[in-house]
MIVEXVEX-598182 format. One record per residue: residue in one letter; x, z, y of N, C-alpha, C in turn. Coordinates in Angstrom, 1 decimal. Layout:
N
A	X	Z	Y	X	Z	Y	X	Z	Y $
...
This chain:
257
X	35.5	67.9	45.4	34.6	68.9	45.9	33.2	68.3	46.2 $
X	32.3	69.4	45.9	31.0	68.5	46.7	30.9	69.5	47.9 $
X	30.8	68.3	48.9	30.4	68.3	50.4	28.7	68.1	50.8 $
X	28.3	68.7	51.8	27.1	68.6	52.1	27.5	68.7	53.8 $
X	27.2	67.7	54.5	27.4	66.9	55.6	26.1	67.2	56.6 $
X	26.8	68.3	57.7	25.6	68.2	58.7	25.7	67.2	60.0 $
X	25.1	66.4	60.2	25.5	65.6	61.5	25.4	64.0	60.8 $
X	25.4	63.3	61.7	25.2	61.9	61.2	26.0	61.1	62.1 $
X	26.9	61.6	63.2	27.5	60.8	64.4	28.9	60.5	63.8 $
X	29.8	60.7	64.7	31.2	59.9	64.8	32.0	60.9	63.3 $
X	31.8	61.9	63.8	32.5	62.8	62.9	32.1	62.9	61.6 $
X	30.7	63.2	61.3	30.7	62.8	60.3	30.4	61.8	59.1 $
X	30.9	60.7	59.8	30.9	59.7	59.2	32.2	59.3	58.5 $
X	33.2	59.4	59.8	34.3	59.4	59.3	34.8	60.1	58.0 $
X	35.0	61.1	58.1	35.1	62.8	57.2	34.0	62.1	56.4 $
X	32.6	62.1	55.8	31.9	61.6	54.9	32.4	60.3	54.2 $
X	33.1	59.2	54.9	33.9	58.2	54.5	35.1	58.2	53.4 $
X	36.3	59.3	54.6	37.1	59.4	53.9	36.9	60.2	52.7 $
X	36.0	61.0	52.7	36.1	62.3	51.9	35.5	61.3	50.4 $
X	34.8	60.4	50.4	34.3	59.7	49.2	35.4	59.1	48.7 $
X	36.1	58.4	49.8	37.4	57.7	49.2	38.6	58.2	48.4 $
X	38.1	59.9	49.0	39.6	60.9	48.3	39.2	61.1	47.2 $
X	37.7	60.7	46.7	37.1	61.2	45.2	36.3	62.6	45.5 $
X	36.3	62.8	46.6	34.9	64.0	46.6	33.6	63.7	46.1 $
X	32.7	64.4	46.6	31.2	63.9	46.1	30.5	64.6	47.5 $
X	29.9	63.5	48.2	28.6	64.1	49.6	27.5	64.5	48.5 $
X	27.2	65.4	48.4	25.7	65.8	47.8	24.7	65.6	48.7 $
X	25.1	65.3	49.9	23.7	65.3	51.2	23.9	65.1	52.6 $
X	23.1	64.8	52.7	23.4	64.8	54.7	22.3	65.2	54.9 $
X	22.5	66.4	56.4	21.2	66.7	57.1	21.3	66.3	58.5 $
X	20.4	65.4	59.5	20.8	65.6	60.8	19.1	65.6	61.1 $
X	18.8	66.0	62.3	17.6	66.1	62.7	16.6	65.1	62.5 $
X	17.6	64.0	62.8	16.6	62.6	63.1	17.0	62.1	61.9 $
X	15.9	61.8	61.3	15.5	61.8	59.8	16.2	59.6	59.4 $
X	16.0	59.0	60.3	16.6	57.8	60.4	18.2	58.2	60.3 $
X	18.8	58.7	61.3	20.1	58.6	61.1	20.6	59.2	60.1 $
X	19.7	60.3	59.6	20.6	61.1	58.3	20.7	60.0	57.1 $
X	19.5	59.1	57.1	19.3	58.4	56.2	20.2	57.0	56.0 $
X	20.5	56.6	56.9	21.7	55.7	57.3	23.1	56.1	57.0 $
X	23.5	56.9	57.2	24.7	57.5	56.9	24.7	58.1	55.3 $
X	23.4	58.9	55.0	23.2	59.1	53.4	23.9	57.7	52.7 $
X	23.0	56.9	53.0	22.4	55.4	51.9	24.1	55.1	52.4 $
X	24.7	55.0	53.2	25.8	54.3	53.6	26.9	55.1	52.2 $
X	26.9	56.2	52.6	27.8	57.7	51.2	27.0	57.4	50.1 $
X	26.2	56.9	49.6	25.3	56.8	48.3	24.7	58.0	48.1 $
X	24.2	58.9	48.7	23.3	60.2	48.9	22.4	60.5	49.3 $
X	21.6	61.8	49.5	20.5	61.6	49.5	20.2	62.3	50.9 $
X	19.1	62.4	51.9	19.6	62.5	53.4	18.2	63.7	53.5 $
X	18.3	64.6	54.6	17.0	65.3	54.8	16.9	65.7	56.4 $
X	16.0	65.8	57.3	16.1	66.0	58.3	15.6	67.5	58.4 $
X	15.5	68.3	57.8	14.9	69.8	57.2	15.8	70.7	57.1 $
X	16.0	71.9	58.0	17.0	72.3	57.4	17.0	73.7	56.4 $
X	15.6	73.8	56.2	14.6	74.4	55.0	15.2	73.3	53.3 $
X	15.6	72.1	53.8	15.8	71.0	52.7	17.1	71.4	52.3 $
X	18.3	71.9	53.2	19.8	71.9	53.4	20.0	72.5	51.5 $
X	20.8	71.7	51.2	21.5	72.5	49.8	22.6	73.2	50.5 $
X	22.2	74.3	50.0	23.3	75.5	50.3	24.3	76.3	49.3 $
X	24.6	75.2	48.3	25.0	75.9	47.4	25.8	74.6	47.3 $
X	27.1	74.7	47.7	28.3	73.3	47.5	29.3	73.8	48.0 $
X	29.9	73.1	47.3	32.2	73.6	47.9	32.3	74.0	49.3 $
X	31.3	73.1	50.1	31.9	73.0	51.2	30.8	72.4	51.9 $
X	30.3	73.1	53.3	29.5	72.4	54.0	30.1	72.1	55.3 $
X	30.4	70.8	55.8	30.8	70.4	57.0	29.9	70.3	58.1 $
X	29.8	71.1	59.1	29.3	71.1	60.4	29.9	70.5	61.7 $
X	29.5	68.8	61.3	30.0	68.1	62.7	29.1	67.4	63.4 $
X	28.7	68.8	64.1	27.6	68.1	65.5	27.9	68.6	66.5 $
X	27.4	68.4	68.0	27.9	68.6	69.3	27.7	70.1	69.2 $
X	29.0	70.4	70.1	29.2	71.7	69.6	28.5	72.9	70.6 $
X	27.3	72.7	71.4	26.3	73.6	71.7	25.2	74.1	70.9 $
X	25.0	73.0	69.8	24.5	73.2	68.6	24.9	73.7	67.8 $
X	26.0	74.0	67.3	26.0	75.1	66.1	26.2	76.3	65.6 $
X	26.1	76.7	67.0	25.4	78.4	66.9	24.3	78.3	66.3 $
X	23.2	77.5	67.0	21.9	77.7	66.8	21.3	77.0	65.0 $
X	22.2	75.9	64.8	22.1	75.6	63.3	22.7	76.8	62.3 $
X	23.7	77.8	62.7	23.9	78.8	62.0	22.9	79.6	61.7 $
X	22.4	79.7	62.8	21.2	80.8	62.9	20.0	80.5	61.8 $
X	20.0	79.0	62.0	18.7	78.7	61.4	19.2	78.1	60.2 $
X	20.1	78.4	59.7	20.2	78.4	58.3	20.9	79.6	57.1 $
X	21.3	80.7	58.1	21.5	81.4	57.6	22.7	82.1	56.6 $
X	22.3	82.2	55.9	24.0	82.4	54.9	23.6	81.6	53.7 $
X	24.5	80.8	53.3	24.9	79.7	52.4	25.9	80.0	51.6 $
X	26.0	79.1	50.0	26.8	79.9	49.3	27.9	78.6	49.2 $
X	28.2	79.0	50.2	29.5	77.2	50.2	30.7	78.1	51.7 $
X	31.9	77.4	51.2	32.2	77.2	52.1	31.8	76.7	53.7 $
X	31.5	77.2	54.8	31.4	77.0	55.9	32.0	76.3	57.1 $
X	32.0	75.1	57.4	33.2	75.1	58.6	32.4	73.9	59.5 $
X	33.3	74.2	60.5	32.7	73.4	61.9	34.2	72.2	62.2 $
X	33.7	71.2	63.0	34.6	70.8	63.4	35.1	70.7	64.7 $
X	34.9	71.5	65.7	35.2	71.5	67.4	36.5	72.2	67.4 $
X	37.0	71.5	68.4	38.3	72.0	69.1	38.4	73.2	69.6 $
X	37.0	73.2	70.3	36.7	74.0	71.6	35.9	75.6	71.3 $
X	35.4	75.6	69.9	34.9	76.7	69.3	35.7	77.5	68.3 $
X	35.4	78.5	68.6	36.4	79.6	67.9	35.7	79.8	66.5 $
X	36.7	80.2	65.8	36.2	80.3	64.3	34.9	81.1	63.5 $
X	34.9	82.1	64.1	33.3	82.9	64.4	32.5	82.3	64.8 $
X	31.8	80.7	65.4	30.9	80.1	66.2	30.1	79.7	64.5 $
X	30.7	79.6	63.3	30.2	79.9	61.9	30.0	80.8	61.2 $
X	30.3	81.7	61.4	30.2	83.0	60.5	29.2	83.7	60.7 $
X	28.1	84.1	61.0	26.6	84.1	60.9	27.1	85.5	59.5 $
X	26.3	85.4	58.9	26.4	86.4	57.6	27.2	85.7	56.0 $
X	28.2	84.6	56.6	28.9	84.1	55.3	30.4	84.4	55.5 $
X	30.0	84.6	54.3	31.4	85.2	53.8	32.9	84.4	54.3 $
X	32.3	83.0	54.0	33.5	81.6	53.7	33.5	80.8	54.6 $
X	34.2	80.9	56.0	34.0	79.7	57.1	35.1	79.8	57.4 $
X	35.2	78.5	58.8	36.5	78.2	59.1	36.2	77.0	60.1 $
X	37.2	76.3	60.1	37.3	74.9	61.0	38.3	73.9	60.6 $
X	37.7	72.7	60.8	38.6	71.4	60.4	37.9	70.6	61.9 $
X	39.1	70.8	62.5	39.1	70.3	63.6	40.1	68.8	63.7 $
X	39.3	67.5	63.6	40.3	66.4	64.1	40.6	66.2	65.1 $
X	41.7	66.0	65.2	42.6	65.4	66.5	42.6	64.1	66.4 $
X	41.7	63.1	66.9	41.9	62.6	66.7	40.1	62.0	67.6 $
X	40.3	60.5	68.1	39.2	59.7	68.9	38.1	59.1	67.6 $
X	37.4	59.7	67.3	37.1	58.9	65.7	35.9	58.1	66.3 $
X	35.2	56.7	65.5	34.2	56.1	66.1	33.5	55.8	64.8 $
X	32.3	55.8	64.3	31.7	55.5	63.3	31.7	53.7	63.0 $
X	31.9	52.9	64.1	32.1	51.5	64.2	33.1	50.5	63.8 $
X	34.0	51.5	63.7	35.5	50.9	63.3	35.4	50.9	62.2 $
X	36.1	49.5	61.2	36.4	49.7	60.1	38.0	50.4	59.3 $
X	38.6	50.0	60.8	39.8	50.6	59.8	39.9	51.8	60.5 $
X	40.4	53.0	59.9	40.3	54.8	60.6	42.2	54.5	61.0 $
X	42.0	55.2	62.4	43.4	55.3	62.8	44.1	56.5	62.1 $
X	45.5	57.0	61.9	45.7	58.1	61.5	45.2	59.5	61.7 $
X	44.7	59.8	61.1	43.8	61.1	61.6	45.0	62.6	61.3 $
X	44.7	63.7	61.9	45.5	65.0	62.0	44.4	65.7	61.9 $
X	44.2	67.0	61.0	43.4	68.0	61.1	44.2	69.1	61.2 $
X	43.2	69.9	62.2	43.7	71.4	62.5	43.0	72.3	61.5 $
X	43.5	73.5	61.1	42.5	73.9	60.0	42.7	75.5	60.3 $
X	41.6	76.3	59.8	41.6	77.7	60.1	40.7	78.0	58.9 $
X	40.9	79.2	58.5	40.0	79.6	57.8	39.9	81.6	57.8 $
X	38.4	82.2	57.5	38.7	83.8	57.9	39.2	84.0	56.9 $
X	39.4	84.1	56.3	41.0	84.7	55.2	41.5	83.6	54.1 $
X	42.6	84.1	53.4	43.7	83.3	53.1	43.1	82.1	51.8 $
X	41.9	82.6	51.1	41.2	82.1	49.9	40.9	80.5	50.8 $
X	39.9	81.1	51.4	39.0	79.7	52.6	40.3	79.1	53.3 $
X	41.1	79.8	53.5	42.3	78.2	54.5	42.6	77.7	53.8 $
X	43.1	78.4	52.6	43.3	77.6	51.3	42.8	76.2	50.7 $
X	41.5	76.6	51.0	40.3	75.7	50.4	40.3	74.7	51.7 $
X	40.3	75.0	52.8	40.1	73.9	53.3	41.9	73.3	53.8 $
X	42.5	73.9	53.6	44.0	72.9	54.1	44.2	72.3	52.7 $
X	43.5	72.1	51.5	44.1	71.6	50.5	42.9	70.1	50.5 $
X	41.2	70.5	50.5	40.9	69.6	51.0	41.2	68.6	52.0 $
X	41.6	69.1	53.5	41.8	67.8	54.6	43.3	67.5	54.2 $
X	44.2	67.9	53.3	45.4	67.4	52.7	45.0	65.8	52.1 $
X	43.7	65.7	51.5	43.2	65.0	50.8	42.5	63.6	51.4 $
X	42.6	64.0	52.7	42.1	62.9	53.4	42.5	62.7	55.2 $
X	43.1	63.8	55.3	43.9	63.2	56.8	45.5	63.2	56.7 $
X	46.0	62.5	57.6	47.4	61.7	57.1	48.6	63.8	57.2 $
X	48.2	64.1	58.4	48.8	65.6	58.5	47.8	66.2	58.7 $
X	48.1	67.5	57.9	47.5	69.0	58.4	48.1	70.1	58.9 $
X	47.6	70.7	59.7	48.6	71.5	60.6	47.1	73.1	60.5 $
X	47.8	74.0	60.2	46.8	75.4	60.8	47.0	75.7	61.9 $
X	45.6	76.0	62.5	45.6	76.4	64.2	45.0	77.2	64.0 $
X	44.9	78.2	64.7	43.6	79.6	65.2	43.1	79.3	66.4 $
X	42.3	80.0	66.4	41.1	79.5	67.9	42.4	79.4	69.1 $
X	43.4	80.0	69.5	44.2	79.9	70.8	45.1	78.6	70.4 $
X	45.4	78.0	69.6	46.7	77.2	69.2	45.4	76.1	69.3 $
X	44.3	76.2	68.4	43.5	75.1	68.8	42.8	74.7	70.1 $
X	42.6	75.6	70.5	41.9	75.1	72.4	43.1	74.5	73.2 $
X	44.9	74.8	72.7	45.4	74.2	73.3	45.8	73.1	73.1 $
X	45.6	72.5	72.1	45.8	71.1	71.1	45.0	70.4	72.1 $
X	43.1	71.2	71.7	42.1	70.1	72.5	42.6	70.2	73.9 $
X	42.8	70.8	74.7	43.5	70.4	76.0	44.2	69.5	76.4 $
X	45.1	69.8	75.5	46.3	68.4	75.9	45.5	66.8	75.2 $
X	44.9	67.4	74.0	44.2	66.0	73.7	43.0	65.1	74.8 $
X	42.3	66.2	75.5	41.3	65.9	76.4	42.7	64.8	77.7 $
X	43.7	65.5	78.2	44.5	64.7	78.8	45.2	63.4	78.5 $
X	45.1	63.5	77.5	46.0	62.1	77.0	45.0	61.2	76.5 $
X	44.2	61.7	76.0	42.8	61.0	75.7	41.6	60.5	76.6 $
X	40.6	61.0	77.1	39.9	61.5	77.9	40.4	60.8	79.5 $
X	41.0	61.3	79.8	41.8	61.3	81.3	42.7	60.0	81.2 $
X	43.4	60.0	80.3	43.9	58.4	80.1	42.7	57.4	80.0 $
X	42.0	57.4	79.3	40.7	56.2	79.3	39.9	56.6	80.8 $
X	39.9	57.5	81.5	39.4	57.7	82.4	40.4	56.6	83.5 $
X	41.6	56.5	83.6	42.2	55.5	84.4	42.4	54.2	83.6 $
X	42.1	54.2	83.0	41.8	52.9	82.1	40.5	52.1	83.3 $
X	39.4	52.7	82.7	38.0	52.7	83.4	38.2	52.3	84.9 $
X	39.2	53.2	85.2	39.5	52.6	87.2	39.9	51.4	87.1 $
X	40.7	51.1	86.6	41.6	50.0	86.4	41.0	48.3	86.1 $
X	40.2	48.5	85.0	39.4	47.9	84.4	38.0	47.4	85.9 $
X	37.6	48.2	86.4	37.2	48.4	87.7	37.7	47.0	88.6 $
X	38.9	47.9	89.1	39.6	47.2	90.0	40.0	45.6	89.8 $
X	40.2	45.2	88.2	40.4	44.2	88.3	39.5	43.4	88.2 $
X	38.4	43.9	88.0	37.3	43.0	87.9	36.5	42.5	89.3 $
X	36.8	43.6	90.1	36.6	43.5	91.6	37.7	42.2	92.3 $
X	39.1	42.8	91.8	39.5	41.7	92.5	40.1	40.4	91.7 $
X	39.0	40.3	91.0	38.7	39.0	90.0	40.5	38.5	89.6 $
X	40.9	39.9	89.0	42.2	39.3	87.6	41.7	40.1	86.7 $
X	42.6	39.9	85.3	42.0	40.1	84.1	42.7	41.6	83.9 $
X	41.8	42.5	83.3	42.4	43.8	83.2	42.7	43.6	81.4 $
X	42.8	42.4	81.0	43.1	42.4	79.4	44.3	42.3	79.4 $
X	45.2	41.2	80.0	46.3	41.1	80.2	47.3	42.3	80.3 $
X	47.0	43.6	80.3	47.3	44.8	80.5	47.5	45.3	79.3 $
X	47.0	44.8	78.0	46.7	45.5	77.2	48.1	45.8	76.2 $
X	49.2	44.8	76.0	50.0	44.7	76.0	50.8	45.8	76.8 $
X	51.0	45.8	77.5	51.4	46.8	78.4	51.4	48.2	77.9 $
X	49.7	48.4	77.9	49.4	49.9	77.5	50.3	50.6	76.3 $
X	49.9	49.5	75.1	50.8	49.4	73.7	52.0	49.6	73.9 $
X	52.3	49.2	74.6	54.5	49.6	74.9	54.6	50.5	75.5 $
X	53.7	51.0	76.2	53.8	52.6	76.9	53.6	53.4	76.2 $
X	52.8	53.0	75.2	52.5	54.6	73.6	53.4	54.4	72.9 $
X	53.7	53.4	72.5	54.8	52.8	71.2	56.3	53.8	71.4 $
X	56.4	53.4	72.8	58.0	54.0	73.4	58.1	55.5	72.9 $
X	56.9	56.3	73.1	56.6	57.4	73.1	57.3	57.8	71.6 $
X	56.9	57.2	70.6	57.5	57.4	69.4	59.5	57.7	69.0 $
X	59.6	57.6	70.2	60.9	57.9	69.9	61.6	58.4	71.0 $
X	61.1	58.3	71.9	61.0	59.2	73.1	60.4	60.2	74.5 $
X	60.9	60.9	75.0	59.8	62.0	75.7	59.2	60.9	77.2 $
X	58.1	61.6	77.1	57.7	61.0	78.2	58.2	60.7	79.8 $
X	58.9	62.1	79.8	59.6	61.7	81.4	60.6	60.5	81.4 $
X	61.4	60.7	80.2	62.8	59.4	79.8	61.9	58.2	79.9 $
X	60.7	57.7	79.9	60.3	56.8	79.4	59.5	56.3	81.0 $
X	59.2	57.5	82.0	58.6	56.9	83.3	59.4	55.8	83.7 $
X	58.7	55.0	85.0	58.8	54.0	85.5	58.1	53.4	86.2 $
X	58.3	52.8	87.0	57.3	52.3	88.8	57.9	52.9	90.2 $
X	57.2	52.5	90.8	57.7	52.7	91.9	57.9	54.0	92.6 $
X	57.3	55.1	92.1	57.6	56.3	92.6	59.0	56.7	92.2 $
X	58.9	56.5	91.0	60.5	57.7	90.3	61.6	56.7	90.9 $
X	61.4	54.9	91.6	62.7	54.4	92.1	62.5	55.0	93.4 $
X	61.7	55.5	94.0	61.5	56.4	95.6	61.0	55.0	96.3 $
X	60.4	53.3	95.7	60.5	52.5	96.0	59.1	52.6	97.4 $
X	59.5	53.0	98.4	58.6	53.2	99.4	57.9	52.2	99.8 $
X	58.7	51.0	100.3	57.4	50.0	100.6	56.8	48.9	99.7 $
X	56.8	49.0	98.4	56.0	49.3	97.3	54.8	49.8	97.5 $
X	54.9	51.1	97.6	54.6	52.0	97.4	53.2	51.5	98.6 $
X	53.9	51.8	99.7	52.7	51.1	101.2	52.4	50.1	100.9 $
X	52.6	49.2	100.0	52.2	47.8	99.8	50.9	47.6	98.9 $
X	51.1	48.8	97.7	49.9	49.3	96.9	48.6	50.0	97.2 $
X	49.2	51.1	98.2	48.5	51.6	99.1	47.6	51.2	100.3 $
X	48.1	49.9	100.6	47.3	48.7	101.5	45.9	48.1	100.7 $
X	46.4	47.8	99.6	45.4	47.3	98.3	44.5	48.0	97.9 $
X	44.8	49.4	97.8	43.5	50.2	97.4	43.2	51.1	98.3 $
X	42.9	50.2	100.1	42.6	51.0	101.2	40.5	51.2	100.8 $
X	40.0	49.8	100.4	38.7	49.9	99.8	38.4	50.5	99.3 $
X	39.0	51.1	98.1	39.1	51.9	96.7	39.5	53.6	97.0 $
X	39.0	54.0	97.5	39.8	55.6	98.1	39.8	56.4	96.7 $
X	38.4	56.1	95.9	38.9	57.2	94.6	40.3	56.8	94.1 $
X	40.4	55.3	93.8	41.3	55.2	93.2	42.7	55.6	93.6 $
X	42.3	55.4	95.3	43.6	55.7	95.9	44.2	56.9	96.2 $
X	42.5	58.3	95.6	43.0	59.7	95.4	44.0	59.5	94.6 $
X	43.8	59.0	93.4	44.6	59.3	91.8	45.7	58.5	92.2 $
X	45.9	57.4	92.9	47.1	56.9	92.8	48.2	57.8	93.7 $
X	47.9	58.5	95.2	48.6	59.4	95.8	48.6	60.6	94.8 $
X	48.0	61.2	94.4	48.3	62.6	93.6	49.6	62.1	92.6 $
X	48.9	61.2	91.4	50.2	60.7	90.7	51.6	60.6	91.3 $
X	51.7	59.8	92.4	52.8	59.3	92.6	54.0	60.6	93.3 $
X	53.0	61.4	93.7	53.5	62.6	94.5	53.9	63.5	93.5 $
X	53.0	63.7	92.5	53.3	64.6	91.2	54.7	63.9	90.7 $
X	55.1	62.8	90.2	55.9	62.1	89.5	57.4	61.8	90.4 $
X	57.2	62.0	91.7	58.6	62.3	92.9	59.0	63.6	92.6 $
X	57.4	64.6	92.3	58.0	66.3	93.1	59.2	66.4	91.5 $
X	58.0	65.8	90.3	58.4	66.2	89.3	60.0	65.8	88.8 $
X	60.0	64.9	89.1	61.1	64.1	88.0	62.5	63.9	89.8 $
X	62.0	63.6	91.0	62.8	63.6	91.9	62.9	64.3	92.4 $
X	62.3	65.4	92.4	62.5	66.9	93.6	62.2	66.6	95.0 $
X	61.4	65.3	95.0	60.8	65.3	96.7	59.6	66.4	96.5 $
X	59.7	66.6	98.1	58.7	67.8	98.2	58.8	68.8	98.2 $
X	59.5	69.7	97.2	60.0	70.7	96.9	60.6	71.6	97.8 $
């Protein structure tokens, strides 16, 4: 297909990456800042425009991956295009493209992507399209370059990104505490890392509750006060550690209840 690539950041670099590797063709990149379109172009071997009067609008497929308060207003100001249409947000409904074109949709990754990495972790796209021609078109392309594709509609997709924002997002969010804490009390929070890896790994073959462990789910109380002594300095931390521990008794032990 030829692709024409709006955005210059995480997304679409990746998706510009892969999509060369699967034997597509970028015909272009547009991003405002005429440097970064140009970087990411020359990187795809294409040609870059910060104009969106410049935009080719006449390709397979135009991919819209920029922050997604923007692309209402890039719809608007580009108008109707004779390419397939699609965005990539979790969090926007499939209309947030459809402006006066006929052909839009969403290729939404699941997935942490970073322009920095060399090697791309398995990527999953969600895919929607307004009728059966366009899903077509686009579940056969992200076939071609993410490991699964799965069709979502705006409700099945907001709840994908939900749970992904938690496992994701909110997981590196206690990472960040953690990382914190050990640096404050001068041990190594790398040493952990190992750790983390056997806590996702397990997952692969088992549900999360089968897989808990610590001191809450043994009811191990003075543990428990012993940890709680530790992070008397730290009270955020010691919000998230009481809510957890309490969630993970009510849950799995029926304390509380």
């Amino acid at each position: 297909m030829d692709i024409v690539l709006i955005g210059s950041g995480n997304v679409a670099t990746v998706l510009g990456s892969k999509s060369l590797a699967a034997g597509h063709r970028i015909v272009q990149v547009y991003s405002r800042n005429a440097d970064h379109a140009n970087v990411l172009a020359t990187r795809l071997g294409t040609t870059s425009t910060s104009y969106i009067s410049s935009v080719e609008r006449k390709t397979d497929l135009m991919i819209i991956a920029v922050r997604d308060n923007v692309v209402s207003h890039f719809v608007q100001e580009i108008g109707e295009v004779r390419s397939t249409i699609a965005h990539t947000a979790g969090a926007l409904p499939i209309n947030a493209v459809s402006g006066s074109n006929k052909s839009f949709g969403v290729i939404y990754p699941l997935q942490s992507l970073r322009k920095e990495i060399d090697i791309v972790p398995p990527v999953t796209l969600l895919v929607d399209g307004n009728n059966p021609e366009t899903r077509d078109l686009l579940v056969k392309y992200s076939a071609s370059i993410a490991n699964v594709v799965l069709e979502a509609n705006d409700e099945k997709r907001m709840k994908y990104h939900l749970a992904a924002t938690i496992v994701n997002n909110f997981t590196n969010y206690l990472f960040t505490m953690t990382a914190s804490f050990c640096e404050k009390e001068n041990i190594s929070f790398s040493i952990l890392q190992p750790l983390m890896e056997e806590t996702v790994i397990r997952l692969r073959n088992n549900t999360p509750q089968n897989t808990q462990t610590g001191a809450a789910i043994r009811n191990d109380l003075d543990t428990i006060e012993k940890h709680r002594d530790l992070l008397n300095k730290y009270p955020d931390i010691l919000n998230f550690y009481d809510s957890f521990t309490a969630e993970i008794q009510k849950s799995v032990l029926g304390f509380g209840l």
